[in-house]
N, C-alpha and C positions, 0 to 999 in steps of 0.2 A: 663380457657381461652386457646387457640389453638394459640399457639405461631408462627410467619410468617418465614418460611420459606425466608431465603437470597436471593436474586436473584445471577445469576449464573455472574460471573465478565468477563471481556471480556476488553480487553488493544487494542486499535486501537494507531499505530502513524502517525506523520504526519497529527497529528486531527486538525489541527487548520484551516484547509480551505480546499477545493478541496472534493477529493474523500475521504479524513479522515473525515471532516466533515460530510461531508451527512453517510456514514457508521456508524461513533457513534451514529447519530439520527435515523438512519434506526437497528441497536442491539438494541437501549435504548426501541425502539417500540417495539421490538421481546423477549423484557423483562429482559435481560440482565442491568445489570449496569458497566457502561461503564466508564473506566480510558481514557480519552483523553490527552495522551502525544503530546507533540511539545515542540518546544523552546520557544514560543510564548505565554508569560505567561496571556497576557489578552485576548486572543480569546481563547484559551482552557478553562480560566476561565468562560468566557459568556455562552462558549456550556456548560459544564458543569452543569451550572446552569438553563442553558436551561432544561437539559435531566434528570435531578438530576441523574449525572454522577460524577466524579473525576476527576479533575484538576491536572496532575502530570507537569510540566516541568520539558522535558527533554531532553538532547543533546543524540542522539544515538552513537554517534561519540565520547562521552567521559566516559569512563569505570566507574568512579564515579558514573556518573548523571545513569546511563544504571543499578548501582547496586540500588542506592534509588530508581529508578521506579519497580523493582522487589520488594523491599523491602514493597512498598503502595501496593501489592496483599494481601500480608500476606498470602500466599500460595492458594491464592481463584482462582486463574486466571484460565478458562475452555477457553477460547479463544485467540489467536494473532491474531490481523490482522498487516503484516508488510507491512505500507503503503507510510514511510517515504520515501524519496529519491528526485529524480526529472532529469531532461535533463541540462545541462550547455554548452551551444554555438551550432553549427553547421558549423565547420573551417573541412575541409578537412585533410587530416592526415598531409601534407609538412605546412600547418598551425598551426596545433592546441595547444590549449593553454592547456599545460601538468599540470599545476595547478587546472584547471578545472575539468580535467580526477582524478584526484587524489582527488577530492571534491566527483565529483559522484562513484568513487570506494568506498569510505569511507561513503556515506549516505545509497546506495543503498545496498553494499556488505555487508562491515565491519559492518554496525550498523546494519542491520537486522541480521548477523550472531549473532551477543552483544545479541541483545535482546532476539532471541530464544534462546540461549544457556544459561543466565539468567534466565528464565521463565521455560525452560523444566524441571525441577524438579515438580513444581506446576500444568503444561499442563499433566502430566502424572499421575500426584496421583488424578488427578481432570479426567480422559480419556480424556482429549481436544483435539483439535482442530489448528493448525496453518496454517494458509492464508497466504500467500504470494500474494500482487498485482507487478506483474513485468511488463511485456512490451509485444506488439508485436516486437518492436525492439529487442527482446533477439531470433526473428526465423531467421534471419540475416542479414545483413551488408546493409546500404546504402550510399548513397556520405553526407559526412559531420555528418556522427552517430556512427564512431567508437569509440569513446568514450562513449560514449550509449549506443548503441549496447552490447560493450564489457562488461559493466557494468551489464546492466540485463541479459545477456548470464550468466555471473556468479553467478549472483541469482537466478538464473534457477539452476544452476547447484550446488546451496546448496539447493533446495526442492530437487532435484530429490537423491542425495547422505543422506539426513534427513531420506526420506521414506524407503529408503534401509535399511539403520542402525537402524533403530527404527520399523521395520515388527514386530517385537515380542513383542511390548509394546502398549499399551492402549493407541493409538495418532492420529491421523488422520494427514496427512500433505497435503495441497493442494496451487494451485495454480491459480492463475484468472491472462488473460495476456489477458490488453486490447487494441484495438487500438485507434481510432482517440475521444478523448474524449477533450471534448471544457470544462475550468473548468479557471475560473479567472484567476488564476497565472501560471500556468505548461508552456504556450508559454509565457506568459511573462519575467520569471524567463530564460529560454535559451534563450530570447535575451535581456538580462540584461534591463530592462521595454521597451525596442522601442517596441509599443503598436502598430504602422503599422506593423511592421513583424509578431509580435505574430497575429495578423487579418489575415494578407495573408495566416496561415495555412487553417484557416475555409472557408476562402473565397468561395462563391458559393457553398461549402458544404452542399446539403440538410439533415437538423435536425444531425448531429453530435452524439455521444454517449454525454449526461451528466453525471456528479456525481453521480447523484440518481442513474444511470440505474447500474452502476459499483455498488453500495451502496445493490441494489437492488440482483445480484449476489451472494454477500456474503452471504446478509440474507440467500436465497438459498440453497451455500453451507454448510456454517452453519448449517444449517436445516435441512439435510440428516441423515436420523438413524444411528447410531454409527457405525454399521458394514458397511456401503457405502463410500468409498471414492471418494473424484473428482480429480484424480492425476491433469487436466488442463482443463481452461473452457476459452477459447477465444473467443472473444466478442467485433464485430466490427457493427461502424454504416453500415443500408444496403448500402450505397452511397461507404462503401470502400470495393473492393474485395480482395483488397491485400495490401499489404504494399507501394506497388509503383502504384494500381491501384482504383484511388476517383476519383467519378464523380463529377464534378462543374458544377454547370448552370451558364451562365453570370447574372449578374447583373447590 
């Protein structure tokens, strides 16, 4: 009997909805078996069982939960996708709510920092792979996103500092920064649910990026023979040319 080869493990966070989710069902396709971390114990559970994946909860943000999700690789993990994070208000700086900035330092920065530096023992003896999904917001600064902004400029600036320190080791590090991507909760979550504001971002927006197409990306980089890196792969719908330039049609 010709015994089955493992499939290769692959840790996405932030899996519980959005662009985590469609990414663990977009690896679980690409044959990967797939740890779906979040806080979110009964939607990671569903996907999970969707994808016959793993169900980890996990807080990235709390050093405990960030050591038992390492702990459920058991050294298998060939892939990160750090996906966790998200936007918290749009207050201009003489506004802004510094609690918030210190939620999104802490999801975006701090915990995808947790997570790879957990994991890089297993990414390395395994040659993997680590993703970062960060922002167009991290190319810089707009009215009412310095707290955003400021935040994926900083996880920008832990790939770009990763691939320096780790040239001489078996790792790929890369990064996907997307812009305008329409995904249930991300406008809802920065305007604490007002479900009209989170709509005025799309509004007249012809076809928007979704999850998948983000989801789609990774597969992608992912995908690239070991020797190929994708230091940044930016990935806006055609409607946006720039950060401060979408086109709307009335409605």
């Amino acid at each position: 009997m010709v015994s089955q080869q493992p499939r290769p493990l692959a840790v996405v966070t932030g899996a519980s909805s959005g662009i985590g989710a469609a990414t663990a069902r977009r690896l679980a396709a690409d044959g990967f078996q797939v740890v779906c971390a979040a806080r979110r114990a009964d939607r990671i559970a569903a996907l999970a069982a969707e994808i016959d994946g793993i169900a980890a909860p996990c807080d990235i943000t709390d050093a405990a939960s960030v050591a038992g999700l390492a702990d459920q690789t058991n050294g298998r993990c060939m892939l990160l996708v750090n996906n966790a994070g998200g936007a918290v208000g749009l207050e201009p700086v003489a506004q802004a709510d510094l609690e918030a900035w210190s939620s999104m330092y802490a999801s975006n920065v701090l915990g995808a920092a947790a997570v790879t530096k957990a994991l890089l023992p297993s990414l390395i003896a395994n040659e993997g792979q680590v993703i970062f999904i960060t922002s167009v917001a991290a190319d810089g600064p707009y009215e009412g996103g310095a707290g955003y902004c400021g935040a994926k400029a900083a996880e920008r600036a832990i790939v770009g500092s990763l691939r320096l320190e780790l040239v001489d080791q078996p790792i790929r590090i890369a990064e996907i920064s997307p812009g305008m991507v329409h995904t249930e909760e991300f406008s809802l979550t920065r305007f604490g649910g007002d479900q009209s504001r989170a709509d005025a971002v799309y509004a007249g927006v012809p076809e928007p990026l979704l999850a998948d197409d983000i989801a789609d990306c990774v597969s992608w980089v992912a995908g690239r023979p070991k020797h190929v890196n994708i230091d940044r792969l930016t990935v806006r719908p055609r409607a946006q040319a720039a950060q401060h330039k979408v086109h709307r049609v009335s409605t």
